[in-house]
C-alpha positions as CSV (number, residue, x, y, z in Angstrom):
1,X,22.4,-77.2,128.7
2,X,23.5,-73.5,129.1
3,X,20.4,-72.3,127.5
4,X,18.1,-74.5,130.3
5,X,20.6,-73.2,133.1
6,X,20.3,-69.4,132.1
7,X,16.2,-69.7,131.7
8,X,16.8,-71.4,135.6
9,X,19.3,-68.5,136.4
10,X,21.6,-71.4,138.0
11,X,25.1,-72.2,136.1
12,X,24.8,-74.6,133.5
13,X,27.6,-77.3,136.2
14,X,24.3,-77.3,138.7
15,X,22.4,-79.7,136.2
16,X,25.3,-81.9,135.2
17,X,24.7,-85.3,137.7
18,X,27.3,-86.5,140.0
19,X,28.2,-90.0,140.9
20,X,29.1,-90.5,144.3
21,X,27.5,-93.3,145.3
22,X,30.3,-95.1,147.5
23,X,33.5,-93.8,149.3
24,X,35.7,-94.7,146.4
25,X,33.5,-92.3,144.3
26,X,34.1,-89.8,146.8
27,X,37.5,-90.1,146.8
28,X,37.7,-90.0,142.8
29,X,36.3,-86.9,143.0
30,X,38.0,-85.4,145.9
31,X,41.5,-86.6,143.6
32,X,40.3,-84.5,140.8
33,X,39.7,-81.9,142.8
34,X,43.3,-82.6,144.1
35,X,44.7,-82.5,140.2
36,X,42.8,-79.4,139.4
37,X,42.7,-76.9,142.2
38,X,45.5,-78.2,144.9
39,X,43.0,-79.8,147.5
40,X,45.0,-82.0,149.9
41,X,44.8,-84.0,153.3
42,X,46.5,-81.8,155.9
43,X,45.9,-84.0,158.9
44,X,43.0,-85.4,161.6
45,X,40.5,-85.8,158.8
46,X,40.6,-82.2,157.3
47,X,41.3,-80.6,153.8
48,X,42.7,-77.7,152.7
49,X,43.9,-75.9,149.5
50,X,47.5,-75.8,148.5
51,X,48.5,-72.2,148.1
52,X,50.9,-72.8,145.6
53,X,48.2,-74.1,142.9
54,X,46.8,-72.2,140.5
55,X,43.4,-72.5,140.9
56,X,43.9,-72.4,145.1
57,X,43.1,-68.6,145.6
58,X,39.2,-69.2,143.2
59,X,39.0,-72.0,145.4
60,X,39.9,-71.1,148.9
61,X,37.3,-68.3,148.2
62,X,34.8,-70.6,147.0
63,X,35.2,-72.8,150.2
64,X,35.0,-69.3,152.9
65,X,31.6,-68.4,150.8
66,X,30.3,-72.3,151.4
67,X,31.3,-71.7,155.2
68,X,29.7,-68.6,155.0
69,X,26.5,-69.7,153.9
70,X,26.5,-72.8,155.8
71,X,27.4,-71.0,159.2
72,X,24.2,-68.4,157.9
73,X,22.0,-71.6,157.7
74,X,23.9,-73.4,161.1
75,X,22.6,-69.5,163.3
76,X,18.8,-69.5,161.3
77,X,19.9,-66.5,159.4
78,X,18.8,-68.3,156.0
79,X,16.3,-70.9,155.4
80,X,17.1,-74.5,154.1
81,X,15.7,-73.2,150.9
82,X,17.6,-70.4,150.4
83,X,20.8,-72.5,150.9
84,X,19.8,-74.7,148.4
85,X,19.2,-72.1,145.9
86,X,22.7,-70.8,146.6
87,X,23.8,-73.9,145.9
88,X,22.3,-74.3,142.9
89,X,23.5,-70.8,141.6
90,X,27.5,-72.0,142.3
91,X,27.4,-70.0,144.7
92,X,28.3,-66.9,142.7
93,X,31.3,-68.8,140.8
C-alpha cells in the first residue's frame, strides 16, 4: 500500500476504504476519533477537540487547515479539483 500511495504522492490512509454507510457508522467513527484524539460534543450540534488530549494540538491543526481549504474552495480561490487533491494528500499530515 505505501509503495502505491508514494508512486500517487498521496499518504498511504487516502487508499484505505471507509465504512460509513448509515449514522451509526458515523458515529463509530466519530467515537474513535473521540478515544484517539479528544473529539467531543460541545453543544448545538458542534464538535471540538479537548485540549487536554494528547493528540488535540495535531488535530485542532489538522481541523483549521480543513477550514482553510474548504473556506478557499467556499470564496472560488481553488477549484473542486484541487480540494480533492488536498484531500487526498492528508492534507499535509
Amino acid at each position: 500500500m505505501d509503495a502505491i500511495a508514494g508512486a500517487l504522492g498521496v499518504a498511504p490512509e487516502a487508499l484505505m476504504p471507509v465504512q460509513a454507510e448509515s449514522v451509526r457508522d458515523a458515529l463509530e467513527l466519530l467515537f474513535r476519533i473521540e478515544e484517539e484524539f479528544g473529539l467531543r460534543p460541545v453543544g448545538g450540534g458542534r464538535l471540538a477537540v479537548a485540549p487536554g488530549a494528547e493528540k488535540a494540538p495535531k488535530l485542532a491543526a489538522a481541523i483549521k487547515a480543513w477550514e482553510s481549504q474548504v473556506d478557499a474552495l467556499d470564496r472560488g480561490e481553488i477549484t473542486p479539483e484541487e480540494y480533492e487533491s488536498w484531500k487526498m494528500g492528508i492534507g499535509g499530515c
